[in-house]
FIVEXFI-697713 format. One record per residue (C-alpha): y, x, z. Coordinates in nm, 2 decimals, m for minus. Layout:
<firo <Y,X,Z>>
...
//
This chain:
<firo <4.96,0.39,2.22>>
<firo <4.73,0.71,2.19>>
<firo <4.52,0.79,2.54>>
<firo <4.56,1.14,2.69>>
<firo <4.19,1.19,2.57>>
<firo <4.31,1.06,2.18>>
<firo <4.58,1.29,2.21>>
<firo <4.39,1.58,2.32>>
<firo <4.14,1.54,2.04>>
<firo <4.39,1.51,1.76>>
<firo <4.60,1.80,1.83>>
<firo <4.25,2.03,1.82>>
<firo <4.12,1.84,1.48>>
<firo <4.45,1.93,1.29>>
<firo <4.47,2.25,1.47>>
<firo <4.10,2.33,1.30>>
<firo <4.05,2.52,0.97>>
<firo <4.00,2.27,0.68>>
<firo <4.18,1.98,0.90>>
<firo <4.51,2.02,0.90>>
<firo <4.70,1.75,0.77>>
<firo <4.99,1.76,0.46>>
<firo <5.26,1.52,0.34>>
<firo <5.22,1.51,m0.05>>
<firo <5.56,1.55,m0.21>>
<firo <5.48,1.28,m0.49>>
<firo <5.43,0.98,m0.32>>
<firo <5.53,1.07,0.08>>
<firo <5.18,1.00,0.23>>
<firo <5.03,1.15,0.49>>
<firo <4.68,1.34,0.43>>
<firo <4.40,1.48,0.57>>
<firo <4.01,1.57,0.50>>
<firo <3.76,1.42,0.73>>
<firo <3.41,1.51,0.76>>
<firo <3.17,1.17,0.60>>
<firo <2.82,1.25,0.52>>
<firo <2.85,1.00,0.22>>
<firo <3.10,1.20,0.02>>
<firo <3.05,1.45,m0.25>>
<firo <3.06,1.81,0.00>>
<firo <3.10,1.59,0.26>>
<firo <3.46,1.54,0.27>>
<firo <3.68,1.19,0.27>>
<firo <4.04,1.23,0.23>>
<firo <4.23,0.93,0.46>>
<firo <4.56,0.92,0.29>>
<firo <4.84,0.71,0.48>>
<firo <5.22,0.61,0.45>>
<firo <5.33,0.76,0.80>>
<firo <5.18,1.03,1.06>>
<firo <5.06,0.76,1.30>>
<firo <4.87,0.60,1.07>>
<firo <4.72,0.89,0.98>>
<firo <4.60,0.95,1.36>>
<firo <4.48,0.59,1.37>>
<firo <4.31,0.65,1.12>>
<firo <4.12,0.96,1.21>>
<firo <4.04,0.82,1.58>>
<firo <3.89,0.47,1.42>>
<firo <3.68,0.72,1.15>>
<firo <3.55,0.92,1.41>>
<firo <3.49,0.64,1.66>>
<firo <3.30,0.46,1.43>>
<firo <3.11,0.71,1.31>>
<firo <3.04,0.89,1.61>>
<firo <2.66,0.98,1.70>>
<firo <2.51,1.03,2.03>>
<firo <2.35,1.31,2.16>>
<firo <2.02,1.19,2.09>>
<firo <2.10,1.10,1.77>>
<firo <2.19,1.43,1.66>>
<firo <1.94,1.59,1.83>>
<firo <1.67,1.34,1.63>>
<firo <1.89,1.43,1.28>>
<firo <1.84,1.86,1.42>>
<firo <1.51,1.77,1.43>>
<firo <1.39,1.63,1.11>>
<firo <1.57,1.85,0.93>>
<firo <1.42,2.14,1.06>>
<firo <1.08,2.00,1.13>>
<firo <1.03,1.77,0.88>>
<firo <0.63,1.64,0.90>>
<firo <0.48,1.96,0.96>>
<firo <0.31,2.02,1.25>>
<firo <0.36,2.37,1.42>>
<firo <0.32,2.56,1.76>>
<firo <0.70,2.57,1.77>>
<firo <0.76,2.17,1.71>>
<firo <0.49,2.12,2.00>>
<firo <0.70,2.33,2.24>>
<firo <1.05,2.11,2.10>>
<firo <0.84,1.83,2.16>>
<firo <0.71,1.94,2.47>>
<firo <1.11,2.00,2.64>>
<firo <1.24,1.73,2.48>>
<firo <0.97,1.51,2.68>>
<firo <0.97,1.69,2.98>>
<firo <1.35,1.71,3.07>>
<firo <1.57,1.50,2.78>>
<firo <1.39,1.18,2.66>>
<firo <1.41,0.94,2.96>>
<firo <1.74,1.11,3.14>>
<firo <2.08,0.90,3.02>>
<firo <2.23,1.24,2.97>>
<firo <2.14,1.15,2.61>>
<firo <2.30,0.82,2.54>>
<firo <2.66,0.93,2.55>>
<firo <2.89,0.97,2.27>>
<firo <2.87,1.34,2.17>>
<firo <3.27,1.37,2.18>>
<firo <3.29,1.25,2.57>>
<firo <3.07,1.56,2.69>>
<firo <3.23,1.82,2.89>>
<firo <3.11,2.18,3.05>>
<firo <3.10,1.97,3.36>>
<firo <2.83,1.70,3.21>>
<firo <2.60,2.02,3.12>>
<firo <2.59,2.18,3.43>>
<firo <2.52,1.85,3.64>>
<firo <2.21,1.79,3.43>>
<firo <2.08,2.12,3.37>>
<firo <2.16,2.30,3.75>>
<firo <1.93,2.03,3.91>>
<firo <1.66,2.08,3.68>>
<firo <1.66,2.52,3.71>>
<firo <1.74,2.55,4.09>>
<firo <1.46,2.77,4.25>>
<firo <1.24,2.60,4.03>>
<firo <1.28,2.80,3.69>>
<firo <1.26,3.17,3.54>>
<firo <1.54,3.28,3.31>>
<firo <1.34,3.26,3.01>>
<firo <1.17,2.89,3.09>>
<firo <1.54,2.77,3.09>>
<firo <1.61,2.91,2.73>>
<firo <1.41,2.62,2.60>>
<firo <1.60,2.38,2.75>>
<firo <1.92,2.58,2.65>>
<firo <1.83,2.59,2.23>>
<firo <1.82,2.19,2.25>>
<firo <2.17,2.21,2.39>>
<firo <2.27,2.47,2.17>>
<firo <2.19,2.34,1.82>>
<firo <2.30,1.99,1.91>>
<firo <2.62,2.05,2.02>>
<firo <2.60,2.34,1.74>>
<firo <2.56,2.02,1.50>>
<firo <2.86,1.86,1.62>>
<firo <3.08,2.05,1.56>>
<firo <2.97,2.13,1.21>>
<firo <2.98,1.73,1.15>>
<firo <3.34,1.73,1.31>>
<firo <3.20,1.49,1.60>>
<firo <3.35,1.78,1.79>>
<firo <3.64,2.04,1.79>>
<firo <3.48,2.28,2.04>>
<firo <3.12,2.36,2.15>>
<firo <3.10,2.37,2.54>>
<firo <2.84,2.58,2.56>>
<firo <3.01,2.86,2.47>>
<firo <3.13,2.84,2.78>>
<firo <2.82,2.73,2.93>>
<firo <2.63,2.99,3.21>>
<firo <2.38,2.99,3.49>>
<firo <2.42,3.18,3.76>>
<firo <2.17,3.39,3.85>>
<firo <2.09,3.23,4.21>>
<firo <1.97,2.95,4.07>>
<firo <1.65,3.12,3.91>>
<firo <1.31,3.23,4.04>>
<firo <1.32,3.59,4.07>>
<firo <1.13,3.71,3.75>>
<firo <0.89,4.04,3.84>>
<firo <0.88,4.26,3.57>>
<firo <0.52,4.46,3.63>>
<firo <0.53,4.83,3.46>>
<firo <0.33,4.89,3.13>>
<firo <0.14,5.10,3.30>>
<firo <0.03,4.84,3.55>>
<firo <m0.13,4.65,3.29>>
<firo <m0.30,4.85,3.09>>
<firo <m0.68,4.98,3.14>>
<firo <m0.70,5.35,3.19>>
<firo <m0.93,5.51,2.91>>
<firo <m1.22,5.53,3.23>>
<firo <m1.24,5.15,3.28>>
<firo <m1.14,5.07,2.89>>
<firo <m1.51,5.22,2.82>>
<firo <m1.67,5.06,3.09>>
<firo <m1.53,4.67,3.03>>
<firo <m1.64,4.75,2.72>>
<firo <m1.98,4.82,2.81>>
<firo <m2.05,4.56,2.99>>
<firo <m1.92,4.34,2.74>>
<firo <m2.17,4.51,2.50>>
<firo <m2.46,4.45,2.77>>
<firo <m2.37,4.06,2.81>>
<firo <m2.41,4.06,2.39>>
<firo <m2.75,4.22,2.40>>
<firo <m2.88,3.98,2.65>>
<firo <m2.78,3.68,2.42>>
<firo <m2.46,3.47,2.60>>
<firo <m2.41,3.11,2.63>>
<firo <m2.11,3.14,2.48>>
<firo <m1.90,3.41,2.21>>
<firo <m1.63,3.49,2.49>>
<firo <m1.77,3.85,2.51>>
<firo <m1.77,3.87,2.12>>
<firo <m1.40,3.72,2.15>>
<firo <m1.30,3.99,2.41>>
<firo <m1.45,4.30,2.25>>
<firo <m1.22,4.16,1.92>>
<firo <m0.90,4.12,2.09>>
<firo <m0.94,4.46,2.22>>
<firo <m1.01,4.61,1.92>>
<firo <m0.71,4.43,1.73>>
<firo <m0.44,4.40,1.97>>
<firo <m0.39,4.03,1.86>>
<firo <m0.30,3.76,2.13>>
<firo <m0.57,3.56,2.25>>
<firo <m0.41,3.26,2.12>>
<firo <m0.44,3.39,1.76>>
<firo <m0.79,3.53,1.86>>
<firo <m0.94,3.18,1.92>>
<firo <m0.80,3.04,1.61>>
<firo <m0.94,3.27,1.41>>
<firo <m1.20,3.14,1.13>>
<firo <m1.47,3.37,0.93>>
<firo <m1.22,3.24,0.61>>
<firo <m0.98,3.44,0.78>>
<firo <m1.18,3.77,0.72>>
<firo <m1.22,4.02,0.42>>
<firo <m1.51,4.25,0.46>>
<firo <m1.46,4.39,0.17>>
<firo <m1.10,4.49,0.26>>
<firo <m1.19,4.53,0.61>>
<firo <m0.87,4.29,0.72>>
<firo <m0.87,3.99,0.88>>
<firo <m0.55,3.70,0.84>>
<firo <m0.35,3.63,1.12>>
<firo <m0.25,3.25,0.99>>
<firo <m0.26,3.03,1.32>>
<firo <m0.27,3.04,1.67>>
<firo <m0.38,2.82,1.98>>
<firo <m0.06,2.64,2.24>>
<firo <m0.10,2.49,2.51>>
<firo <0.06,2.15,2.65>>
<firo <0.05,1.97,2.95>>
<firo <m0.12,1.63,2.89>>
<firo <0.15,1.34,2.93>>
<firo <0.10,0.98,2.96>>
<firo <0.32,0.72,2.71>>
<firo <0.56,0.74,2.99>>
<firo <0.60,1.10,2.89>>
<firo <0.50,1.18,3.23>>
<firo <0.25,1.44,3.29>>
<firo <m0.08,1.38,3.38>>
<firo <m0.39,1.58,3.47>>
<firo <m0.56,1.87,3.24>>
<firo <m0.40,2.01,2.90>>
<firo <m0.41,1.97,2.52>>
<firo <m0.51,2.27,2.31>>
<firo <m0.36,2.26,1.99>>
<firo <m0.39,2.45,1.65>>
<firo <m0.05,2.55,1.51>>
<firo <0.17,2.80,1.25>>
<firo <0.21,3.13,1.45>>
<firo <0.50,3.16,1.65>>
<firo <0.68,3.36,1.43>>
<firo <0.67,3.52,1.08>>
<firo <0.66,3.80,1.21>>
<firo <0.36,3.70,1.38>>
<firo <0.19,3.62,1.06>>
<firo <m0.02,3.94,0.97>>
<firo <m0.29,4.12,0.80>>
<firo <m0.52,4.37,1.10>>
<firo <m0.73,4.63,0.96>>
<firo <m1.10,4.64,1.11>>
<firo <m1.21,4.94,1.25>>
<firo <m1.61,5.00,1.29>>
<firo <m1.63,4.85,1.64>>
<firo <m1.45,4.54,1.54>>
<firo <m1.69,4.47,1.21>>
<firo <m1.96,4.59,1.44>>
<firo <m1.85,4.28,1.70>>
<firo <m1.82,4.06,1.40>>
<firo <m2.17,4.13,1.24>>
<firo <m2.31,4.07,1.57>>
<firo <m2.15,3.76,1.60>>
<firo <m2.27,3.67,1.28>>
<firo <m2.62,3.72,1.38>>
<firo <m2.54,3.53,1.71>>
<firo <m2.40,3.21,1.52>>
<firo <m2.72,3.21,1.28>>
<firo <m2.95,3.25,1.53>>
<firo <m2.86,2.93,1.74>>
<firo <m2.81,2.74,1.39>>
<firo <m2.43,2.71,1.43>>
<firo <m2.21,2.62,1.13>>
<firo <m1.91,2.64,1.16>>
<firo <m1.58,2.78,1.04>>
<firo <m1.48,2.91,1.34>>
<firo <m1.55,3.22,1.55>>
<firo <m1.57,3.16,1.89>>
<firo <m1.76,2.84,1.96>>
<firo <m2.01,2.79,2.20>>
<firo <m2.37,2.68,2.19>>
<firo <m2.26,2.29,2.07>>
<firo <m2.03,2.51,1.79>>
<firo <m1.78,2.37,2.02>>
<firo <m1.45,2.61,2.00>>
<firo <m1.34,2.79,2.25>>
<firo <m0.97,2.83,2.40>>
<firo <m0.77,3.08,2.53>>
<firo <m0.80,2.96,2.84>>
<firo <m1.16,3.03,2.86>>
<firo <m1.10,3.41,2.78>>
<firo <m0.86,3.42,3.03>>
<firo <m1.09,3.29,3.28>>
<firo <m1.35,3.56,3.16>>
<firo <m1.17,3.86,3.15>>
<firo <m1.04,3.78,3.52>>
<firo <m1.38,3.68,3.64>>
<firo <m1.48,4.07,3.43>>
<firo <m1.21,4.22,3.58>>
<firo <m1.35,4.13,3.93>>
<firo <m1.67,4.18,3.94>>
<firo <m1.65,4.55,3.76>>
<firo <m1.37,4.59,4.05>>
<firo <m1.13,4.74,3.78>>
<firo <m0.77,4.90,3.89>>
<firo <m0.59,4.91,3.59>>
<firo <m0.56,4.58,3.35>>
<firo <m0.47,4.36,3.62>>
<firo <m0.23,4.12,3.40>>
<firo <m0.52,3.88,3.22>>
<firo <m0.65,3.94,2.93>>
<firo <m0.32,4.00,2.76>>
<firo <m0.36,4.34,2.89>>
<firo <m0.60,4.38,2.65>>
<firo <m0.32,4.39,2.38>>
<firo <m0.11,4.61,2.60>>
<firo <m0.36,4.87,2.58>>
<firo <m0.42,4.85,2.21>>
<firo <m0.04,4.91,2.13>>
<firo <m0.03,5.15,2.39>>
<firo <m0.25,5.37,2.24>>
<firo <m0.17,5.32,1.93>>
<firo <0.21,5.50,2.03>>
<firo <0.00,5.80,2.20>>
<firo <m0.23,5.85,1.91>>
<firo <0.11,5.86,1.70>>
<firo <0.18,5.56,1.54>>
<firo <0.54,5.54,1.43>>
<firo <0.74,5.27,1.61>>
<firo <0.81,5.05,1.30>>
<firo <0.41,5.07,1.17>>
<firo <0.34,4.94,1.56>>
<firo <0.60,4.67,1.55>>
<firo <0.45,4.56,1.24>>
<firo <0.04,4.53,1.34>>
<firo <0.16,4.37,1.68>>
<firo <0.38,4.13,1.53>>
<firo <0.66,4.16,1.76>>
<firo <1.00,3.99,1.60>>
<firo <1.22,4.23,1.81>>
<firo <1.12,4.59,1.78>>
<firo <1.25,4.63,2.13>>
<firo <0.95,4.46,2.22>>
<firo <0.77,4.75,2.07>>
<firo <0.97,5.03,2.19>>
<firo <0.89,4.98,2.59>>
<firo <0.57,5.06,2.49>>
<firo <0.69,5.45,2.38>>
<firo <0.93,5.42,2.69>>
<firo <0.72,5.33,2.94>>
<firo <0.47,5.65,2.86>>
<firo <0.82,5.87,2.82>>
<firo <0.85,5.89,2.49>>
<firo <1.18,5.85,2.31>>
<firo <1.07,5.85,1.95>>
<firo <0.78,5.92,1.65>>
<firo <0.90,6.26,1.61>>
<firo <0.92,6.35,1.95>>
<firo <0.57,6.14,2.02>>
<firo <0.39,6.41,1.72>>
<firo <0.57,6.72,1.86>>
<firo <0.38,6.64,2.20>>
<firo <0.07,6.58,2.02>>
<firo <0.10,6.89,1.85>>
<firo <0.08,7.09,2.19>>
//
């Protein structure tokens, strides 16, 4: 006798496109395509003399080939992984650690979750201790695995489709105004003074070169410290945007965290983040005196930003600077770290005229609504309307 659940999950398989079951007319059986993984397109037709052997039949299938949700999260993961080694696998890695690995949430047989199972393991976790977007990680892991099976059939319905958090459960997120964070022309010239001055009187370390480069290129600071002199063209006057600096909380083999941080190398964060930068003449000027700065302490190495050891630098330690700058020149504007400095690049770039799409494009935003805050923020709708103001 079929269980309420067996009963349940029958009546949504056959009621499923490609699954609904047929009584041939030759020889009387009872049929229906299953999903098998070990069948050409990866389909098994169970063929049976009478309809309730035909549901046995599909519960024992299923049953026996059901997966759990860590194993489909493991199969997710290979396939889209593989053996590379990226910025985006470290952050998978990183959640997976963090909130899934050692919490029995994961065990269970993928079929036997419900809406309810999701929200008792992911409410505890978010309540008043999580933004909005620090939850989204979390959320893709539930996604594509439940995502995955339904697309192996483990599943009729994805429950997180249904799936929400309300909004009390989140640490209020404090949006600060572009123009906040962006250095006013005034202070702009004078941070970069001073940066200029520390250069001159021969530095312990290449953070002023690194800072003066980031604000001439708009580039994050994580793809600023990862930069290598292979990754520049004097010739062309371009430099590669081809990596780009994470970092992770160091964890014990108990996946439990543990004191200080790992700073790892990885792909960009995108493909849209993957970019050539042109070079003005203050950037190759920064770069030539870096040259001469590397050379002059004997330092050979690949990379940019090293200190005196050839040691490189993180992005850490420019933030450190720039706030420490930031201070001490007793600045207004450009009170957001050192990713200001890429707010005021792409800010006035969209003054100056750029077109929207051009901007989007040396920034390396993925959603050009990234970009367009940038021409909202200063009140300006569009390119055309951004020239007819220029031309006043």
């Amino acid at each position: 006798m079929q269980t309420l659940t067996e009963k349940k999950f029958l009546e949504e398989f056959y009621n499923t496109k490609g699954h609904s079951w047929r009584k041939d007319k030759t020889s009387g059986r009872y049929l229906v395509y299953v999903y098998d993984e070990s069948y050409k397109n990866h389909r098994k037709l169970l063929s049976k003399p009478t309809k309730q052997a035909l549901d046995k039949a599909v519960i024992k299938h299923y049953h026996a080939n059901e997966s759990t949700f860590e194993d489909l999260y493991l199969d997710y993961y290979s396939l889209r992984f593989g053996t590379e080694s990226n910025s985006t696998r470290d952050r998978w890695d990183c959640t997976w650690n963090t909130y899934f690995a050692n919490n029995p949430f994961i065990q269970k047989p993928i079929s036997q979750y419900s809406l309810g199972d999701i929200e008792d393991f992911v409410y505890p976790i978010v309540n008043k201790k999580m933004t909005r977007k620090q939850t989204q990680k979390i959320l893709n892991i539930l996604k594509e695995v439940f995502h995955r099976s339904v697309s192996k059939d483990y599943r009729v319905n994805n429950p997180m489709t249904e799936f929400s958090i309300p909004d009390s459960y989140f640490v209020r997120e404090y949006d600060k105004d572009v123009e906040e964070s962006v250095l006013n022309s005034f202070e702009f010239k004078l941070l970069q003074k001073e940066l200029f001055r520390e250069i001159e009187d021969f530095p312990k370390y290449s953070t002023a070169f690194a800072i003066l480069l980031d604000a001439y290129t708009g580039a994050r600071a994580g793809e600023v410290v990862a930069w290598k002199w292979s990754d520049i063209s004097f010739k062309k006057g371009i430099i590669s945007i081809r990596r780009a600096e994470s970092r992770h909380s160091k964890r014990n083999e108990q996946g439990e965290k543990i004191k200080g941080y790992d700073y790892i190398i990885g792909d960009v964060k995108t493909k849209n983040s993957r970019r050539n930068l042109p070079l003005s003449k203050n950037a190759l000027k920064v770069l030539h005196l870096l040259k001469d700065w590397q050379k002059e302490l004997n330092i050979h190495t690949d990379w940019l930003f090293v200190n005196t050891d050839g040691q490189r630098i993180t992005a850490s330690i420019l933030e450190q600077k720039y706030r420490r700058l930031w201070k001490r020149l007793d600045l207004d504007s450009g009170n957001g770290g050192i990713h200001c400095l890429r707010k005021t690049f792409c800010t006035e770039l969209a003054l100056k005229g750029m077109s929207i799409y051009e901007l989007q494009k040396l920034m390396g935003h993925s959603d050009i609504a990234t970009t367009q805050k940038y021409y909202i923020k200063i009140g300006i709708d569009n390119e055309n309307s951004l020239q007819y103001l220029e031309a006043l």
